[in-house]
KOLLUMVEX-709717 format. One record per residue (C-alpha): x negated, y negated, z; residue in one letter. Coordinates in nm, 4 decimals. Each point is the difference from the previous one (the first is absolute). Last residue first. Layout:
BEGIN
node px X	py Y	pz Z	type A
...
END
This chain:
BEGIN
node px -1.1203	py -1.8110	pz 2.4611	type X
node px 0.1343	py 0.2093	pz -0.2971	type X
node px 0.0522	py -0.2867	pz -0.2269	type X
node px 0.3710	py 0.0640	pz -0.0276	type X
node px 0.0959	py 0.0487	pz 0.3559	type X
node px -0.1329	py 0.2225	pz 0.2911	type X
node px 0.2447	py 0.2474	pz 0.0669	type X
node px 0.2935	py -0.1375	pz -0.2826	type X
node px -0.2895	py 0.0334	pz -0.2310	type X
node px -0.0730	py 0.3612	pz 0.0698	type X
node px 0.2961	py 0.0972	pz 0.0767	type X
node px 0.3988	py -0.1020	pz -0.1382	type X
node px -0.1644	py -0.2714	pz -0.3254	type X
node px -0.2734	py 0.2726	pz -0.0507	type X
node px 0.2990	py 0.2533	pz -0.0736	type X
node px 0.2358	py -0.2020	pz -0.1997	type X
node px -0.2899	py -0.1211	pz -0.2097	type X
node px -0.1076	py 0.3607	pz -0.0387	type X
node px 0.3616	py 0.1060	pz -0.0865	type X
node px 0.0067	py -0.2870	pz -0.2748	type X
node px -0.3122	py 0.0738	pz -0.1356	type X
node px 0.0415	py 0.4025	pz -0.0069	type X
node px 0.3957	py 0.0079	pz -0.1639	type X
node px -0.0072	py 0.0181	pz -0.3669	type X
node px -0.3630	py 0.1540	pz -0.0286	type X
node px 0.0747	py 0.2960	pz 0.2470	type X
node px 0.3572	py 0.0311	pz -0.0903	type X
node px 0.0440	py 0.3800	pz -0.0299	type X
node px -0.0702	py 0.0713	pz 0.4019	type X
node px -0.1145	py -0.2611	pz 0.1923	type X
node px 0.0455	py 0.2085	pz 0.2800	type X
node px -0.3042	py -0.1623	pz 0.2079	type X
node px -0.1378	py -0.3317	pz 0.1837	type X
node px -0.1575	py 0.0655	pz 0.3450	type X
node px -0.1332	py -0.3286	pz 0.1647	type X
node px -0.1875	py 0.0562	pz 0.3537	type X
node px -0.2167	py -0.2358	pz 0.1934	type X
node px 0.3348	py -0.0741	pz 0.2564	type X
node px 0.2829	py 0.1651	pz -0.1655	type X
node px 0.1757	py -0.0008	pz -0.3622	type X
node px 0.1360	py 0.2464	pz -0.2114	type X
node px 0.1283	py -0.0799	pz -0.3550	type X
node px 0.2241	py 0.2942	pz -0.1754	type X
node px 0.0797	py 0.0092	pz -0.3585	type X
node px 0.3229	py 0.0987	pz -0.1002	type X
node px 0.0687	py 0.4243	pz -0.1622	type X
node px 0.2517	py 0.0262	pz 0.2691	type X
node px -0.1683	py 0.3411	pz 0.0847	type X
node px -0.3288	py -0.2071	pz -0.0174	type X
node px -0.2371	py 0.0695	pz -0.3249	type X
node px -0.3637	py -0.0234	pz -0.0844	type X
node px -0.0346	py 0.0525	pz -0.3728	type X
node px -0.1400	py 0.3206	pz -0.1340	type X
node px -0.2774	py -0.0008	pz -0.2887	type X
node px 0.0140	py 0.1226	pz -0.3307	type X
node px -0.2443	py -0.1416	pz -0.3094	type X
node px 0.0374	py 0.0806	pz -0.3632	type X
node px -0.2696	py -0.1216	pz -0.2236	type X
node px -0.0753	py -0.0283	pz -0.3992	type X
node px 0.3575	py 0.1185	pz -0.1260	type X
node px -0.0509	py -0.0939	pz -0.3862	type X
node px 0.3142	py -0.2227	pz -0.2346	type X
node px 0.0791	py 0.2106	pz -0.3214	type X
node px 0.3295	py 0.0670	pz 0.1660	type X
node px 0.0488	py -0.3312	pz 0.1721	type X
node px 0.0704	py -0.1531	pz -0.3815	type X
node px 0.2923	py 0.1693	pz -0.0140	type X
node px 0.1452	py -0.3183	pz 0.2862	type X
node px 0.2100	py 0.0669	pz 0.3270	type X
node px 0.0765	py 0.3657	pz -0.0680	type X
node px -0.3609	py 0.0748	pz -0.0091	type X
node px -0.0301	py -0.1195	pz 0.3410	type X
node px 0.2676	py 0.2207	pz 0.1232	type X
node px -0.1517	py 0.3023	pz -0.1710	type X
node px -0.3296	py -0.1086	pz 0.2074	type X
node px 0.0983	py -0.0419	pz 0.2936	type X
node px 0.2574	py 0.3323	pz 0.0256	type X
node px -0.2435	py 0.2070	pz -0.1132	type X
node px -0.2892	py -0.1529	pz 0.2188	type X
node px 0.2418	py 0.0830	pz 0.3166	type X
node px 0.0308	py 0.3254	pz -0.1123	type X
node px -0.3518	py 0.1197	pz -0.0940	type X
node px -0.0663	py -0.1604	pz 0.3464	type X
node px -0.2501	py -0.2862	pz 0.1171	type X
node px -0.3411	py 0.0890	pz 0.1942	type X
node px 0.0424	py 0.1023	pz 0.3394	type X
node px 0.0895	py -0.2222	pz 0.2364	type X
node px 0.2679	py 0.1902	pz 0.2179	type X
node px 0.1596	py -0.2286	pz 0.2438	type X
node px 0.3332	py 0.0957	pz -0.1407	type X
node px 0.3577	py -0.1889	pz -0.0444	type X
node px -0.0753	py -0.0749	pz -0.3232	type X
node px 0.0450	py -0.3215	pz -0.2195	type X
node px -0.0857	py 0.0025	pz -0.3513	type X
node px 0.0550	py -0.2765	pz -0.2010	type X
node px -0.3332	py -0.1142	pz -0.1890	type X
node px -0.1670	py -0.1341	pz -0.3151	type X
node px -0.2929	py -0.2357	pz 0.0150	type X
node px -0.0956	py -0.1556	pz -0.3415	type X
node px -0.3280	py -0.1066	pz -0.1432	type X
node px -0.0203	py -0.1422	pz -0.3382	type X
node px -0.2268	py 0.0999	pz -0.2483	type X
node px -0.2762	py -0.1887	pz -0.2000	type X
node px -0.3325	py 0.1274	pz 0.1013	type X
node px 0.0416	py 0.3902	pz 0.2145	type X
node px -0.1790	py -0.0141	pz 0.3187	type X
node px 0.1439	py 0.2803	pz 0.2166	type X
node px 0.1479	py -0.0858	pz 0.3267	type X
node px -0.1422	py 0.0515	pz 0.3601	type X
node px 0.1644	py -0.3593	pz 0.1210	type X
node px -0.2947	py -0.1919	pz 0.0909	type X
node px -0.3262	py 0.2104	pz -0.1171	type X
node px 0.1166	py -0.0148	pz -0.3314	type X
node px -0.0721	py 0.3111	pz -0.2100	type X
node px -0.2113	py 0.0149	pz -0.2792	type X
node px -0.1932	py -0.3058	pz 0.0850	type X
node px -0.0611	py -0.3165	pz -0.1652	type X
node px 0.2496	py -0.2250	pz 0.1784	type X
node px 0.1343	py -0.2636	pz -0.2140	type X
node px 0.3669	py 0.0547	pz 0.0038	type X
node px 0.0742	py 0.2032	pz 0.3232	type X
node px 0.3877	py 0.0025	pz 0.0406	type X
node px 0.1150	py -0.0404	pz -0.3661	type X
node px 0.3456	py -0.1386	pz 0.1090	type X
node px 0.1252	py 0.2335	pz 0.3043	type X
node px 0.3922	py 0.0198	pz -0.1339	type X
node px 0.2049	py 0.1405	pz 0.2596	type X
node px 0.2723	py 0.2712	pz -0.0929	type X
node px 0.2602	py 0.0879	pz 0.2716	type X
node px 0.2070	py 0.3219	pz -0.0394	type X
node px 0.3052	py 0.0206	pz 0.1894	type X
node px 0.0745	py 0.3653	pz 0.0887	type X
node px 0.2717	py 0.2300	pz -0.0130	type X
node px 0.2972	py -0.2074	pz -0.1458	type X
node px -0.1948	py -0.2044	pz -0.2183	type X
node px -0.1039	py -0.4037	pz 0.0163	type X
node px -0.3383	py -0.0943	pz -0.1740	type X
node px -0.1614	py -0.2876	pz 0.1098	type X
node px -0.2620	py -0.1947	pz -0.1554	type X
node px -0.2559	py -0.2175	pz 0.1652	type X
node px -0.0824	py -0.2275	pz -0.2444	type X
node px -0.2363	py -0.0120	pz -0.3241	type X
node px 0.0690	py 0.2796	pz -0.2094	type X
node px -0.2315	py 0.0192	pz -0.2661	type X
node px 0.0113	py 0.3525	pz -0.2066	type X
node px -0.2766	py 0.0637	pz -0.2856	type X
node px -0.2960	py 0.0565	pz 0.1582	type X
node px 0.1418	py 0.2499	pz 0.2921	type X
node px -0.1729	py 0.1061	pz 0.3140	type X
node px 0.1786	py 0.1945	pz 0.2801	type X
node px -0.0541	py -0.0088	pz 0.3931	type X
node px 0.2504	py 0.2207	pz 0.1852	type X
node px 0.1311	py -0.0177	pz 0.3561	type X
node px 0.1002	py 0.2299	pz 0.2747	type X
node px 0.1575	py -0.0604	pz 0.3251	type X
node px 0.0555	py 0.1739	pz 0.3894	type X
node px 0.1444	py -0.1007	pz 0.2288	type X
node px -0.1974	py 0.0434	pz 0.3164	type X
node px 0.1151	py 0.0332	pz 0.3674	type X
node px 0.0557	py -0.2522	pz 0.3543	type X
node px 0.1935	py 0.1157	pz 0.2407	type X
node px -0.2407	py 0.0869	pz 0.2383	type X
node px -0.1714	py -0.3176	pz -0.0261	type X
node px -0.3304	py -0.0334	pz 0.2463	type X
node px -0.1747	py 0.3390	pz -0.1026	type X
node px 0.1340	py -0.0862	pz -0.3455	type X
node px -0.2284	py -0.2986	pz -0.0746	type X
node px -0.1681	py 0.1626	pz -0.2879	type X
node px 0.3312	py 0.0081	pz -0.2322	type X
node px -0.0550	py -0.4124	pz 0.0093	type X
node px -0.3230	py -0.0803	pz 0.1424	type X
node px 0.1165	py -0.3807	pz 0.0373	type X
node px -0.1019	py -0.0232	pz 0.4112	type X
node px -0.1161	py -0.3121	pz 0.0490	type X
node px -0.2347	py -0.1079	pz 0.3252	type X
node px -0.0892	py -0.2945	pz 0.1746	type X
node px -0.2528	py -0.1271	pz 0.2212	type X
node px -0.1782	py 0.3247	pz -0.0697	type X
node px -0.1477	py 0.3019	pz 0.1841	type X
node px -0.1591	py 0.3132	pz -0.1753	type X
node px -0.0047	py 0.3387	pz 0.1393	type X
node px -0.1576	py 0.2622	pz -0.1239	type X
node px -0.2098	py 0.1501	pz -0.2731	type X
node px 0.2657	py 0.2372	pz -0.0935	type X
node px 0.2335	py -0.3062	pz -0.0221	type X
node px 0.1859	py -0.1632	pz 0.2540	type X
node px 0.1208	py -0.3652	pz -0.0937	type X
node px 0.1227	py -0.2082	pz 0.3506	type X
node px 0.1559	py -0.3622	pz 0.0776	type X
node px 0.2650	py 0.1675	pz 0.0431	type X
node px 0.0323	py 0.4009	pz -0.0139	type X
node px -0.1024	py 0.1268	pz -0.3827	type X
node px -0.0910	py 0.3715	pz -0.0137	type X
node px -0.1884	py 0.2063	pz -0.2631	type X
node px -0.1148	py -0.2098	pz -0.2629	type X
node px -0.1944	py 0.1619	pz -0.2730	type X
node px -0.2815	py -0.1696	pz -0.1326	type X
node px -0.1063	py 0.0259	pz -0.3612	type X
node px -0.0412	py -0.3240	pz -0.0076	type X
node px -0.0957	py -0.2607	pz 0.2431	type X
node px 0.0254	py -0.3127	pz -0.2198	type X
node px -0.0896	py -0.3228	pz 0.2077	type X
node px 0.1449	py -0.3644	pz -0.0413	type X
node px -0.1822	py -0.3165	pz 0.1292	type X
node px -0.2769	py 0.0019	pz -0.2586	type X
node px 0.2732	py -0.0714	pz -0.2966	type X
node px -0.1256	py 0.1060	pz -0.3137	type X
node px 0.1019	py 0.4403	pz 0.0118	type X
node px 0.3529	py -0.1391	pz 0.1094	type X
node px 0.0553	py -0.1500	pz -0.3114	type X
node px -0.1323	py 0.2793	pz -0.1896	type X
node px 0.2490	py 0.1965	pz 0.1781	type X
node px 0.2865	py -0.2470	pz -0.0983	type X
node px -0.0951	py 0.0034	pz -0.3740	type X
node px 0.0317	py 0.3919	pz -0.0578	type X
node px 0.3730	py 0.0610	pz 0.2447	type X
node px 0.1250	py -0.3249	pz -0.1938	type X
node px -0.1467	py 0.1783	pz -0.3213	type X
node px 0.1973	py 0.3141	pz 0.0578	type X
node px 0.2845	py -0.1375	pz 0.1261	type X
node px 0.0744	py -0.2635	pz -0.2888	type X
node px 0.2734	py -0.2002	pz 0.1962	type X
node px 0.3614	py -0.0396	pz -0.2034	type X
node px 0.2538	py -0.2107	pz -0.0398	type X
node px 0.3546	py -0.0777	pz 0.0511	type X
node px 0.2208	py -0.3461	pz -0.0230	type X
node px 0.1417	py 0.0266	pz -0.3411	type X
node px 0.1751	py 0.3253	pz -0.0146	type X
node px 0.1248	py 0.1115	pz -0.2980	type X
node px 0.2754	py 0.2258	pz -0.0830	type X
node px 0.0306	py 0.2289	pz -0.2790	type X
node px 0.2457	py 0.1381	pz -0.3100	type X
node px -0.0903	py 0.1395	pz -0.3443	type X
node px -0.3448	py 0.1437	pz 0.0150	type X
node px -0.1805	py 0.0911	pz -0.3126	type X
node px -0.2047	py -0.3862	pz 0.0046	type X
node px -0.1829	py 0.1255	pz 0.3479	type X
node px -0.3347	py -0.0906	pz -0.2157	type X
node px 0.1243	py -0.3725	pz -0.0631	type X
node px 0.0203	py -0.0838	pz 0.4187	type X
node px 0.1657	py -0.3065	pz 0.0327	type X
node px 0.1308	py -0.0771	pz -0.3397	type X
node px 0.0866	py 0.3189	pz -0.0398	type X
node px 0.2051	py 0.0824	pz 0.3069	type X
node px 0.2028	py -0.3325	pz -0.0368	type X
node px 0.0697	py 0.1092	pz -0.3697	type X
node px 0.1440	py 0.3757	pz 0.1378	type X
node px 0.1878	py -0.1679	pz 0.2207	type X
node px -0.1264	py -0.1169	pz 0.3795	type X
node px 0.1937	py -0.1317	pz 0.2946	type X
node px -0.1733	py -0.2138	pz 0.2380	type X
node px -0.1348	py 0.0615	pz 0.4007	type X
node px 0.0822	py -0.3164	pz 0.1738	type X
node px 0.3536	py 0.0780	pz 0.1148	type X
node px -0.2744	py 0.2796	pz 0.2274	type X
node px -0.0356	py -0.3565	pz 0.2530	type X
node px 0.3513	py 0.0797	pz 0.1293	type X
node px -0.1165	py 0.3359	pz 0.1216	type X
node px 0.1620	py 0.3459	pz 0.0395	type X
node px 0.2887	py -0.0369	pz -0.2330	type X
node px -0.2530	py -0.1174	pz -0.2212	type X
node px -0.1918	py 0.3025	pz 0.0326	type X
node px 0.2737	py 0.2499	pz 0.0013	type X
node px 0.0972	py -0.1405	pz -0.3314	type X
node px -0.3491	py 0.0548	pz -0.1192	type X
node px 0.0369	py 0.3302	pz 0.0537	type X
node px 0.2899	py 0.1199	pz -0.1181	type X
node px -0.0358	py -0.1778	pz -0.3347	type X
node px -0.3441	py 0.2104	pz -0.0116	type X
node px 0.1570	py 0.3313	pz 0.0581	type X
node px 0.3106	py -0.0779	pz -0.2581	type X
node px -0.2974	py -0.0383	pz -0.2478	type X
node px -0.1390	py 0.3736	pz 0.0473	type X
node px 0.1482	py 0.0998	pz -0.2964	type X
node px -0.1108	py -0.3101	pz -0.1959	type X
node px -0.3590	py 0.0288	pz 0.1244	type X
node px -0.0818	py -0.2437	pz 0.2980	type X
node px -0.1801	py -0.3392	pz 0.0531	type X
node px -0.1328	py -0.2105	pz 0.2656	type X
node px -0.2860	py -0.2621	pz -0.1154	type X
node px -0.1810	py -0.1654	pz 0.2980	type X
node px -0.1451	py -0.3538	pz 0.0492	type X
node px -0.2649	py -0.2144	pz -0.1201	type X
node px -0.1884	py -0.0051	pz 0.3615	type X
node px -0.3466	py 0.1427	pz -0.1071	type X
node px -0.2891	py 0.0420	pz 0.2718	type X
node px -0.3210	py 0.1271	pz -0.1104	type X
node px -0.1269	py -0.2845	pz -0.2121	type X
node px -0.1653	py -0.2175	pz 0.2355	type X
node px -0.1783	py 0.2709	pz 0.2381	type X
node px -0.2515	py -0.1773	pz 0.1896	type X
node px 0.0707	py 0.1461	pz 0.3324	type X
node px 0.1642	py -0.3299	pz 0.1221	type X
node px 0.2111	py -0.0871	pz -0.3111	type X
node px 0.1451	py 0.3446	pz 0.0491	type X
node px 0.0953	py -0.0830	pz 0.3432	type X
node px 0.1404	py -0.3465	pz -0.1002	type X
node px 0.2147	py 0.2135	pz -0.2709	type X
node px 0.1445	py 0.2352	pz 0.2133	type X
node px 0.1915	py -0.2206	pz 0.2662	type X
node px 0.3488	py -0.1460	pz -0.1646	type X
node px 0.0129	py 0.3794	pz -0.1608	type X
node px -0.0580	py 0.1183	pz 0.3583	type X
node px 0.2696	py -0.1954	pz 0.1604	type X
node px 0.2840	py 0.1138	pz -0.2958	type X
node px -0.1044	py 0.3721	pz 0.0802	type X
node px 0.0624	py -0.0833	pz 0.4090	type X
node px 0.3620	py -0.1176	pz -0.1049	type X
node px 0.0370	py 0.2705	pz -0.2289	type X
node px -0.1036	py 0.2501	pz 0.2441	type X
node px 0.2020	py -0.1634	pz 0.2841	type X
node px 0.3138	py 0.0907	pz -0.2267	type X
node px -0.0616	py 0.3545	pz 0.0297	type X
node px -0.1120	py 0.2472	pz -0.2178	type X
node px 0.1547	py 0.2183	pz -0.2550	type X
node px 0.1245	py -0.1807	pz -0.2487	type X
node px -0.1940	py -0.3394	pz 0.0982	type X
node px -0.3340	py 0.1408	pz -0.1621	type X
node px 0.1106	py -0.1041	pz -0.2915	type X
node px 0.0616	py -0.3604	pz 0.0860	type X
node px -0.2930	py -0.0286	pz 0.2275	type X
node px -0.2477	py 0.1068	pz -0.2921	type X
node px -0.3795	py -0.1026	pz 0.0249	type X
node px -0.1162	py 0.3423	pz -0.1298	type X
node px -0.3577	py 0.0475	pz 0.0969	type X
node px -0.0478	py 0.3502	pz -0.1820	type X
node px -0.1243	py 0.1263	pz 0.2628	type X
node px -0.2675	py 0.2935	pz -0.0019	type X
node px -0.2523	py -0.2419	pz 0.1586	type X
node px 0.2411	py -0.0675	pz 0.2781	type X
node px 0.0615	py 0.3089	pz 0.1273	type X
node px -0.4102	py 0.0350	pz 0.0587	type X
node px -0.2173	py 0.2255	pz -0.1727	type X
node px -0.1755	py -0.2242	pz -0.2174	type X
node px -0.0455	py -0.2320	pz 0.3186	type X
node px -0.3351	py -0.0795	pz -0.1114	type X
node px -0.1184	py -0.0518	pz 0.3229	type X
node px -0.0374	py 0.3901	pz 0.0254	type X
node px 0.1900	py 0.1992	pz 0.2204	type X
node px 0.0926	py 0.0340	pz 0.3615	type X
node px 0.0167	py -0.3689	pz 0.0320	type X
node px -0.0656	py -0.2100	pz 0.3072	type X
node px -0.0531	py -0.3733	pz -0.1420	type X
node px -0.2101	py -0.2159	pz 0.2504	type X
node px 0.1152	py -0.4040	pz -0.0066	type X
node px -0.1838	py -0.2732	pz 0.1647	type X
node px 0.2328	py -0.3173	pz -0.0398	type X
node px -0.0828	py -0.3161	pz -0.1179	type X
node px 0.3331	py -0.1218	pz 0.0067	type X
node px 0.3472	py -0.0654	pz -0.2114	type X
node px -0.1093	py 0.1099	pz -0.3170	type X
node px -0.2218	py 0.3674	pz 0.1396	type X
node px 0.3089	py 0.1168	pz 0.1568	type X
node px 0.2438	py -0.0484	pz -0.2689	type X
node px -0.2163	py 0.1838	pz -0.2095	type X
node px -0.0741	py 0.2665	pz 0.2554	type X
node px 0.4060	py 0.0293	pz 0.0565	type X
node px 0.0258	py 0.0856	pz -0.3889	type X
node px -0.2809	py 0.2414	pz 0.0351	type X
node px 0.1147	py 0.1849	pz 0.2299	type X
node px 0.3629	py 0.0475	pz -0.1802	type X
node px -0.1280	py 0.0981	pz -0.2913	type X
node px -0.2588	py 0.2770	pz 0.1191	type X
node px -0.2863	py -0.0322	pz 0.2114	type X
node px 0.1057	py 0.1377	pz 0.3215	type X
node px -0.0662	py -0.0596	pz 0.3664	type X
node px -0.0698	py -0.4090	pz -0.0128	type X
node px -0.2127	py -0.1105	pz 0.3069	type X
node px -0.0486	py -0.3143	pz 0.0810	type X
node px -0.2686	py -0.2654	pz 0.1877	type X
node px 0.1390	py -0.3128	pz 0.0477	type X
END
């Protein structure tokens, strides 16, 4: 079949890798930027594999979706090459005394929520330390065995080239999309037909969502030689909860001063960590706030001294697409797929949502092989 995928982010190129297992496909990528996707939502991500924390706020179908994609992510990373980008060794929680009442609350509230949260396991000060030595000043914690984490920026890296060796898929960048009807991609050069198209443009589909906005989010990069931290760590506060994902060394082996993957300064022997929290009700993406970097960063130091000699190398803000229910939304008509709102769970929820969504249209239309 010949298809059409409007958008290049996460999302489009989770259905092009589904796409391009099952058939021999012809695939054209629509994206109003570069291939790169440096610019996209999902190259900001932190690629947080985290149904059980996400489960505060969001429904129960997002855990149930989150589950699906953890079952799905590594077969897709196996397929773009990328062997060492997916990490499923859980999630440390964890909370200064003061705030410790907070992080009883919540973890309550998740086994209230769940029967499969009786998993999560109660940490002392010794449990905290022999999991992760560098939190060794915190007192209490909770682990959670069954969460993981994508590395965003290198997914987003290793899928393009990918794409760049098959002959069946095409890159039209820098192409803005104007309309999508069924079957139909208008551009400013025109009108393109397609046995199929997707529509994964996220904020860029607005002329067909009108309730569809931006949240906005801001992230830090720091560098620190003397801190390892080797899980996706969690720390609960009344404002904000401030996630910290360690990145390894990223680019070992690349002889250039900055890597061409992630945009990150080569510096031998430190560790990589992405710190965010922030969650704005804004489409503004300017660059991140004196505020919001206060906040970050004070809250990082609290979590080990060490942070304080660590070095900010990148912060990146982008704005996440968003639903008023904040749950994604699948679409599906004759030659037509429109997948959107994914909102903060990009990474947790785009497999499962773009199984759900071939599974309902494309291959329900003309089966698995695309015949």
């Amino acid at each position: 079949m010949n298809i059409a995928i409007a958008g290049a982010g996460l999302a489009g190129r989770v259905v092009a890798l589904n796409l391009l297992r099952s058939s021999d496909h012809t695939i054209t990528f629509f994206e109003k930027d570069s291939k790169e996707g440096v610019t996209a939502a999902g190259f900001t991500a932190a690629g947080m594999l985290a149904p059980y924390a996400e489960l505060e706020t969001a429904e129960s179908i997002i855990f149930e979706l989150g589950h699906r994609s953890i079952e799905l992510w590594p077969d897709l990373m196996k397929e773009i090459g990328l062997f060492d980008g997916y990490q499923q060794k859980g999630t440390v929680i964890t909370a200064h005394p003061q705030d410790r009442g907070e992080l009883e609350h919540f973890i309550g509230m998740l086994q209230r929520k769940v029967d499969a949260a009786q998993q999560i396991k109660s940490l002392d000060k010794e449990g905290i330390t022999a999991l992760e030595p560098d939190l060794y000043t915190h007192q209490k914690g909770f682990y959670i065995p069954s969460e993981g984490v994508v590395d965003a920026q290198r997914f987003m890296a290793f899928s393009v080239n990918y794409f760049d060796r098959q002959k069946n898929v095409d890159f039209r960048e820098f192409t803005l999309v104007g309309k999508i009807e069924p079957g139909k991609v208008h551009t400013e050069e025109g009108m393109e037909e397609f046995d199929w198209v997707f529509d994964t443009r996220g904020l860029g589909a607005k002329e067909h969502f009108d309730d569809l906005r931006g949240v906005r989010g801001e992230v830090l990069w720091v560098e620190a030689n003397d801190i390892d931290i080797t899980r996706p760590t969690r720390l609960m506060h009344p404002r904000y909860k401030l996630y910290i994902v360690p990145r390894g060394n990223g680019c070992e082996g690349i002889d250039l001063e900055y890597c061409a993957d992630c945009k990150l300064s080569q510096t031998t022997g430190y560790k990589r960590y992405l710190i965010g929290a922030t969650e704005i009700e804004s489409e503004d993406m300017s660059p991140i706030s004196v505020r919001s970097s206060m906040e970050l960063l004070s809250a990082l130091y609290t979590v080990h001294p060490n942070f304080g000699e660590a070095r900010v190398v990148n912060s990146e803000t982008n704005c996440r697409p968003a639903f008023r229910d904040n749950l994604p939304r699948i679409e599906n008509s004759e030659k037509l797929t429109r997948i959107n709102g994914l909102y903060r769970h990009g990474y947790l929820l785009s497999p499962a949502i773009v199984e759900k969504a071939l599974r309902e249209g494309i291959y329900n239309r003309y089966g698995r092989k695309g015949k």
